[in-house]
C-alpha positions as CSV (number, residue, x, y, z in Angstrom):
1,X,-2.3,27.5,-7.6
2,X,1.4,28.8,-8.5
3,X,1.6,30.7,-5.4
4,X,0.7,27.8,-3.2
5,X,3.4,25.6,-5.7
6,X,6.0,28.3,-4.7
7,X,6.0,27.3,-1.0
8,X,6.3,22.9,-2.1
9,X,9.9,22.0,-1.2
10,X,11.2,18.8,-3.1
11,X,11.6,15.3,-1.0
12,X,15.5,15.9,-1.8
13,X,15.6,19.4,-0.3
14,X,14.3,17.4,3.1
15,X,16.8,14.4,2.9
16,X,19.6,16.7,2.2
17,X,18.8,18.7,5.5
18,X,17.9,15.7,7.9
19,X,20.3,13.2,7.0
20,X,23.4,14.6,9.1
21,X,21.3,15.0,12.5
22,X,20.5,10.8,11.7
23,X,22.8,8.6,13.4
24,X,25.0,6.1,10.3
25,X,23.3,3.1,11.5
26,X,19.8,3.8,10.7
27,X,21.0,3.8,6.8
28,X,22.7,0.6,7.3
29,X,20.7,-2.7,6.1
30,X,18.8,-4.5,8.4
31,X,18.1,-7.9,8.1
32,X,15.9,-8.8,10.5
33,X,13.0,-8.4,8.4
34,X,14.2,-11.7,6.3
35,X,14.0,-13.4,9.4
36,X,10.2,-11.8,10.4
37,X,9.1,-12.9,6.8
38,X,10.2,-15.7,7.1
39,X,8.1,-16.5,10.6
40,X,5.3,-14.8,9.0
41,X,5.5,-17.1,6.2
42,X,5.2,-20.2,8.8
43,X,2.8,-19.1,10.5
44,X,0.7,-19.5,7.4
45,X,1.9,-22.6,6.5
46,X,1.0,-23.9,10.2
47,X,-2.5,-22.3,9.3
48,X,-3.3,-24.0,5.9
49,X,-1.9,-27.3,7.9
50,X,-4.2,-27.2,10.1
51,X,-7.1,-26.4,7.9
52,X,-6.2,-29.2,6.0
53,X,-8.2,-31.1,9.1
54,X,-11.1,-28.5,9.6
55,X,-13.7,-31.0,7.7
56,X,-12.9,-33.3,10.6
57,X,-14.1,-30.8,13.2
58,X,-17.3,-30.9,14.5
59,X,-19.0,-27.5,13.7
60,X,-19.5,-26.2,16.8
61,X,-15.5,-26.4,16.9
62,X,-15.0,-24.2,13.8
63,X,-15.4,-21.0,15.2
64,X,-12.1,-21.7,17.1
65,X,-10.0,-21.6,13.9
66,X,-10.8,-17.8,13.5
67,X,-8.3,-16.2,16.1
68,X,-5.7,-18.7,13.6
69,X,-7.6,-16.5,10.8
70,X,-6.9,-13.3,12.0
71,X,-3.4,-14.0,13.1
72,X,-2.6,-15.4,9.5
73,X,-4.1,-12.3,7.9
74,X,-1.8,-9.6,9.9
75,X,0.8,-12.2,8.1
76,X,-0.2,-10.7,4.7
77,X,0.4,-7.8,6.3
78,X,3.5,-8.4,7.4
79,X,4.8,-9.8,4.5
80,X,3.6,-7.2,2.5
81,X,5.4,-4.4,4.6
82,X,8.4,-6.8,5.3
83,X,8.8,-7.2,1.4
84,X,8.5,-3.6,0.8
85,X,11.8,-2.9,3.4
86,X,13.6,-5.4,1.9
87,X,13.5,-4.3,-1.5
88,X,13.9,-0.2,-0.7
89,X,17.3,-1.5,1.2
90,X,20.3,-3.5,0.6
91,X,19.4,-5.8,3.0
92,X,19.8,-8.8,0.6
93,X,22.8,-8.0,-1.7
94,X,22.5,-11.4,-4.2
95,X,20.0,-10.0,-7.3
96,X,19.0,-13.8,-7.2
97,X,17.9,-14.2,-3.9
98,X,16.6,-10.6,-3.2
99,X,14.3,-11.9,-6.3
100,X,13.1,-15.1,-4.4
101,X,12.3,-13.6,-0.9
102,X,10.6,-10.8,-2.5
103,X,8.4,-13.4,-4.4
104,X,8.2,-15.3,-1.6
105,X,6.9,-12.1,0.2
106,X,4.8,-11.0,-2.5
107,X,2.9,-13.9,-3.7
108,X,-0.6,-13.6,-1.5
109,X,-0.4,-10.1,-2.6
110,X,-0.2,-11.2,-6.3
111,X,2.3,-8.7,-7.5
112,X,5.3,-9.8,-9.0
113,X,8.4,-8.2,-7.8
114,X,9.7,-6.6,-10.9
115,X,6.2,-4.8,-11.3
116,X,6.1,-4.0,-7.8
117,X,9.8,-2.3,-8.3
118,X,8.4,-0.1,-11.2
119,X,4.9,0.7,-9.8
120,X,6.2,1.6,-6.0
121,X,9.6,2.2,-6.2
122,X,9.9,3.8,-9.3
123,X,6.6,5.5,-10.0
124,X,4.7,6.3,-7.2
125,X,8.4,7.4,-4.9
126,X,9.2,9.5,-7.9
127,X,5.9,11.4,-8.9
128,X,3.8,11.3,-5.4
129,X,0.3,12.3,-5.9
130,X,1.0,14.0,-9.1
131,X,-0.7,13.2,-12.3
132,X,2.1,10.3,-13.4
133,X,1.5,9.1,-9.8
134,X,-0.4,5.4,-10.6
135,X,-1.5,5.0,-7.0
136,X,-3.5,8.7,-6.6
137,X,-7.5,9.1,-6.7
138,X,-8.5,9.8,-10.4
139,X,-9.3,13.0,-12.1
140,X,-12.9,13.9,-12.6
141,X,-12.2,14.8,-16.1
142,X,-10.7,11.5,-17.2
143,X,-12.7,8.6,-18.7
144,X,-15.8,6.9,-16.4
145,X,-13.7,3.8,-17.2
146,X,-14.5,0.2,-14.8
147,X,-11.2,1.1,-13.1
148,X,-12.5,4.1,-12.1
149,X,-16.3,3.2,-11.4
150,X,-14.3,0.3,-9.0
151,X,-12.8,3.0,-7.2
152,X,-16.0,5.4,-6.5
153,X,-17.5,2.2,-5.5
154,X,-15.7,0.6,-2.9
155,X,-13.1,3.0,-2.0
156,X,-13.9,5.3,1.3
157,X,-15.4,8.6,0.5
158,X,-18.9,10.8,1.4
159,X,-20.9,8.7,-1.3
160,X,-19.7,4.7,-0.6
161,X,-21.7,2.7,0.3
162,X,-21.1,0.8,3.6
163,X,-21.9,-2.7,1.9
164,X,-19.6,-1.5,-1.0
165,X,-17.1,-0.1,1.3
166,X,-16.7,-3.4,3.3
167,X,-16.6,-5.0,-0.2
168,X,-14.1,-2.9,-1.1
169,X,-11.5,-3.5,1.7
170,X,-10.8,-6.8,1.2
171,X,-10.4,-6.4,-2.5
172,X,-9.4,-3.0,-3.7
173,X,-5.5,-4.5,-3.3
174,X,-6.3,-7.5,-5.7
175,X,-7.8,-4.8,-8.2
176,X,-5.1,-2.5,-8.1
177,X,-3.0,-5.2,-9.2
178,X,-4.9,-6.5,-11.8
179,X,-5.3,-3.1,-13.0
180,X,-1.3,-2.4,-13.3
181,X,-0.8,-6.1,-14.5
182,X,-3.1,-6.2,-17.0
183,X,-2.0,-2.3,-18.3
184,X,1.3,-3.3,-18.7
185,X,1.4,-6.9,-19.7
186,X,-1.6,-6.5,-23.1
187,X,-0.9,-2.6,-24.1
188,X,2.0,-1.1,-22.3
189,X,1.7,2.0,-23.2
190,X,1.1,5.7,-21.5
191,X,-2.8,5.9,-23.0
192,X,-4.3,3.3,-20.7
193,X,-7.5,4.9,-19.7
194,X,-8.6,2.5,-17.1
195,X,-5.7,3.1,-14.7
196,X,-5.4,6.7,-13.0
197,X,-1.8,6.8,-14.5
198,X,-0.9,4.7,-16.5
199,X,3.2,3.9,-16.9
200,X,5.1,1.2,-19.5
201,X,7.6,-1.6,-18.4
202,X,10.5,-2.7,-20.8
203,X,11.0,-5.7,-22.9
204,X,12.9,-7.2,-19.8
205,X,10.9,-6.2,-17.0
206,X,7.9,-7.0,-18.9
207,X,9.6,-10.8,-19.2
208,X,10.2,-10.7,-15.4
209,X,6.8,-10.0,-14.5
210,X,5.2,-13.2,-16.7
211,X,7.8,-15.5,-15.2
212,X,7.2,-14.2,-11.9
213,X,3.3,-14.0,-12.0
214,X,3.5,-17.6,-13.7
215,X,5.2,-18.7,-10.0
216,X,2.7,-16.7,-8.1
217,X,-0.5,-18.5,-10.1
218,X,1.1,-21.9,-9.2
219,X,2.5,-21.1,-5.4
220,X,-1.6,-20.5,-5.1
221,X,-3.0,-23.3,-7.0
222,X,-0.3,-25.6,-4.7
223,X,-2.5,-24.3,-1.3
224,X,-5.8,-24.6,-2.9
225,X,-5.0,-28.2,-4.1
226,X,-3.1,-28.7,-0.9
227,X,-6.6,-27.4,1.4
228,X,-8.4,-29.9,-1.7
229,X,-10.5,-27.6,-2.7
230,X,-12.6,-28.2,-0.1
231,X,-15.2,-25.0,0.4
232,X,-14.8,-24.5,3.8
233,X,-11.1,-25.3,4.4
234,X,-10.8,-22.8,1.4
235,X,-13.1,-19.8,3.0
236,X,-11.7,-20.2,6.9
237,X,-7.9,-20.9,5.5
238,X,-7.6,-19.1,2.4
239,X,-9.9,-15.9,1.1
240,X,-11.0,-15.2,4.7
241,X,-7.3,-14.9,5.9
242,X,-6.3,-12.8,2.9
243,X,-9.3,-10.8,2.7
244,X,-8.3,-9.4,6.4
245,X,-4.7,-8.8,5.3
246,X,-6.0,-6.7,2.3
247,X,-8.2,-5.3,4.5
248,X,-5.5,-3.8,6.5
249,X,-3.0,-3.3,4.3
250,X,-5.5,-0.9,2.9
251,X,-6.3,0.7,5.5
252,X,-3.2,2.4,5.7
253,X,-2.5,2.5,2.4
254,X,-6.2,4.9,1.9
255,X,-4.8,6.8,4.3
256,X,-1.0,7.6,2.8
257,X,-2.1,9.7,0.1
258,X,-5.8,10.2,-0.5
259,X,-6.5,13.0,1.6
260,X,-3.7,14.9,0.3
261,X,-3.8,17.4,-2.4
262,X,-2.0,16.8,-5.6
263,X,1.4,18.3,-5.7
264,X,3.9,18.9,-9.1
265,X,6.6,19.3,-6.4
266,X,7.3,16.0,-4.8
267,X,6.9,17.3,-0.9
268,X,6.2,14.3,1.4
269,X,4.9,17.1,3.8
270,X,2.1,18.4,1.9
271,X,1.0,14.8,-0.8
272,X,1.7,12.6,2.0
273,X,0.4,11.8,5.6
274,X,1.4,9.9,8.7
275,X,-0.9,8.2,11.1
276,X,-0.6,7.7,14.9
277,X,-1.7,4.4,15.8
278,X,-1.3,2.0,18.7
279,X,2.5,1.0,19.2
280,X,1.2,-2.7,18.9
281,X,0.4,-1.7,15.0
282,X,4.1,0.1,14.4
283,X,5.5,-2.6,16.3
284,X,3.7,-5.6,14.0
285,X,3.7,-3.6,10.8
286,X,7.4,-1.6,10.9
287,X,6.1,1.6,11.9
288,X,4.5,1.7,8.1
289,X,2.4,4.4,10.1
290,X,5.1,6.9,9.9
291,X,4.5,7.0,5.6
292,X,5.9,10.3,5.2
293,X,9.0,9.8,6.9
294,X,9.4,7.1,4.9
295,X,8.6,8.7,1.3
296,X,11.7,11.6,2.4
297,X,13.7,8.3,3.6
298,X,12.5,5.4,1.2
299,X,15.9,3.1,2.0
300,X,16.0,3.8,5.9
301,X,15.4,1.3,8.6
302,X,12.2,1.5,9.6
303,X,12.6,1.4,13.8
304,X,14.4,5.1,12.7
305,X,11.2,7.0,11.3
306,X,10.1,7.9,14.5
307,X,13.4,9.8,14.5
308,X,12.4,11.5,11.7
309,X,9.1,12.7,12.9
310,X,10.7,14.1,15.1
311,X,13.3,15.9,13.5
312,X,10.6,17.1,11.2
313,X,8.4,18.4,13.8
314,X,12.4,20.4,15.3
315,X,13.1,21.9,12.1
316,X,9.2,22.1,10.3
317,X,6.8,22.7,12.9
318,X,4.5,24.7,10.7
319,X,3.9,21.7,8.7
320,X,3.7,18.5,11.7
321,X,-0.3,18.9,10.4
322,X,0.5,15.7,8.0
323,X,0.7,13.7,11.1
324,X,-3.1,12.6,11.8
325,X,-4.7,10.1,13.9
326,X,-6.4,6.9,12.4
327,X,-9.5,7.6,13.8
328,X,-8.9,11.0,12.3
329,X,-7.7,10.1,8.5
330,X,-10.7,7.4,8.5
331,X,-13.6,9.9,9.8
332,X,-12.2,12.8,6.6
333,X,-11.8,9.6,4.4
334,X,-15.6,9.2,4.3
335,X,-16.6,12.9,4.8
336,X,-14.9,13.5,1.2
337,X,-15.3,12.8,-2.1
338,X,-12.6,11.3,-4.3
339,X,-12.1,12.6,-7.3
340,X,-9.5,15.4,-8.0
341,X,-11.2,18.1,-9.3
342,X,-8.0,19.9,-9.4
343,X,-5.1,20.2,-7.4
344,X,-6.4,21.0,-4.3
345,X,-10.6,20.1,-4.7
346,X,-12.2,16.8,-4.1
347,X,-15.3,16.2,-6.3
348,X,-17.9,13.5,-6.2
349,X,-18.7,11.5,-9.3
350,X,-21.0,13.9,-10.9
351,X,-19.1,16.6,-10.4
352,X,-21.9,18.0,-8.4
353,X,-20.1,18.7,-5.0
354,X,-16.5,19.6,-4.4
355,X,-14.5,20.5,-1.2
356,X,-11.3,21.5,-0.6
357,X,-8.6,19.0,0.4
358,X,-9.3,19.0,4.4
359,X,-5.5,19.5,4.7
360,X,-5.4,23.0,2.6
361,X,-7.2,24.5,5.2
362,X,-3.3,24.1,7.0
363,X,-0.5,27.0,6.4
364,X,2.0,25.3,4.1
């Protein structure tokens, strides 16, 4: 395992090489995504408006409202991807108004902005798929805790089940909020079992994150008492729309890391991986596709990464295997387990068969 950790090169060692062949303006803020998440955010107000009619409809006419559906859940999406620009840049210079848009962005998602700082920005960007990494698959050898037994459940791998896995993809974001929230908010402290790493808050951010969770819990009740409750307004206009938006938000998100070995070296090459998708998905979702270029260039405009790859596949060509297809990702997703055995081995739950990380089989 040492030898394979002498050939890691750190996220910095990248930057520092890349950034002169990028042009100035692709570090400069870009605020067009304020005005994306803010269209995005009408769009779902014009959805829950008109749901607040749907127990007028004949039911024959219901099936129309899905296409709304659909197009209000790539919304979470893009609020979710929007927001998560927005606060890796200086788009929005006023603390106090970076603060409300990110809410604002963040509230389907239910992640307050200050934990979403700590857990993404601080945490996972700093220790990528290494042990203090809170977004990697678990250890085999650490506690069968629910947070765990969640994840071999409903998270793609050899052994899900399809029910599970379908389960699974439009709630595995809710739960890996409420695992990170509730960690930090009743113990707050580095022996959390039930996360796979668990990370502390301060007295201040720890304030942040009640106040802005107690504004996320009454920004929903407001469109559940606005859609009245009603059953079906509240399945076509609310969980169904963002059930989808979960769904793909986690679609890419499986893909970032999970097939990657574990690395002690933070290299985006090797613990990270790209996807090629449709240019109608990089185009909707700010090329979040391009996730590695992103993890050596976490403040960059996003319309640049493609740049990156690019440059990356000029000056690393013995590494452009982190660049995979969706198809691809997906199809190794659920041919391996997902448990770290170690650094470089997947293991199912039991322990009782382990692979090697698809990617190791690749010349670092």
């Amino acid at each position: 395992m040492q030898a394979l950790d002498n050939f890691l090169v750190h996220q910095s060692e990248y930057a520092k090489k890349l950034r002169p062949l990028l042009p100035e303006e692709a570090f400069l803020p870009d605020r067009s995504k304020i005005l994306i998440l803010m269209i995005n955010v009408m769009i779902l107000v014009l959805g829950w408006a008109i749901a607040s009619y749907l127990d007028r409809w004949t039911w024959y006419l219901l099936p129309l409202y899905l296409p709304l559906a659909v197009l209000m859940g790539n919304s979470v999406v893009v609020l979710l991807f929007s927001t998560h620009d927005l606060m890796h840049s200086s788009a929005i210079r006023s603390p106090h108004l970076r603060r409300a848009i990110s809410l604002l962005g963040l509230t389907l998602l239910w992640m307050p902005p200050t934990l979403w700082k700590v857990v993404h920005n601080r945490e996972h960007h700093n220790h990528t798929n290494s042990v203090a990494d809170p977004d990697r698959n678990y250890l085999h050898q650490q506690p069968n805790t629910w947070g765990k037994w969640i994840q071999d459940q409903f998270v793609p791998s050899l052994e899900v089940h399809p029910l599970g896995l379908v389960l699974g993809m439009g709630t595995a974001w809710g739960v890996h909020t409420f695992r990170n929230l509730t960690s930090v908010l009743f113990f707050n402290h580095k022996d959390v079992t039930y996360v796979p790493a668990a990370f502390t808050v301060s007295p201040k951010e720890k304030a942040a994150i009640v106040g802005e969770l107690f504004v996320v819990i009454s920004l929903h009740f407001s469109v559940l008492y606005y859609l009245q409750f009603h059953p079906l307004k509240l399945v076509l206009a609310y969980f169904l729309p963002i059930s989808l938006g979960y769904a793909g938000v986690m679609f890419y998100i499986y893909t970032n890391h999970m097939l990657s070995r574990m690395t002690n070296v933070n290299d985006p090459l090797v613990n990270s991986i790209s996807l090629r998708v449709p240019t109608v998905f990089d185009r909707l979702h700010f090329n979040f596709s391009y996730h590695t270029e992103h993890h050596i260039f976490p403040g960059l405009n996003s319309d640049y990464y493609p740049h990156v790859q690019r440059l990356i596949q000029e000056h690393y060509p013995a590494r452009s295997h982190y660049v995979l297809g969706a198809g691809e990702a997906w199809r190794l997703l659920l041919q391996t387990p997902r448990h770290y055995q170690d650094e470089t081995t997947f293991t199912t739950w039991s322990g009782k068969t382990s692979m090697t990380c698809p990617l190791e089989s690749q010349p670092l």
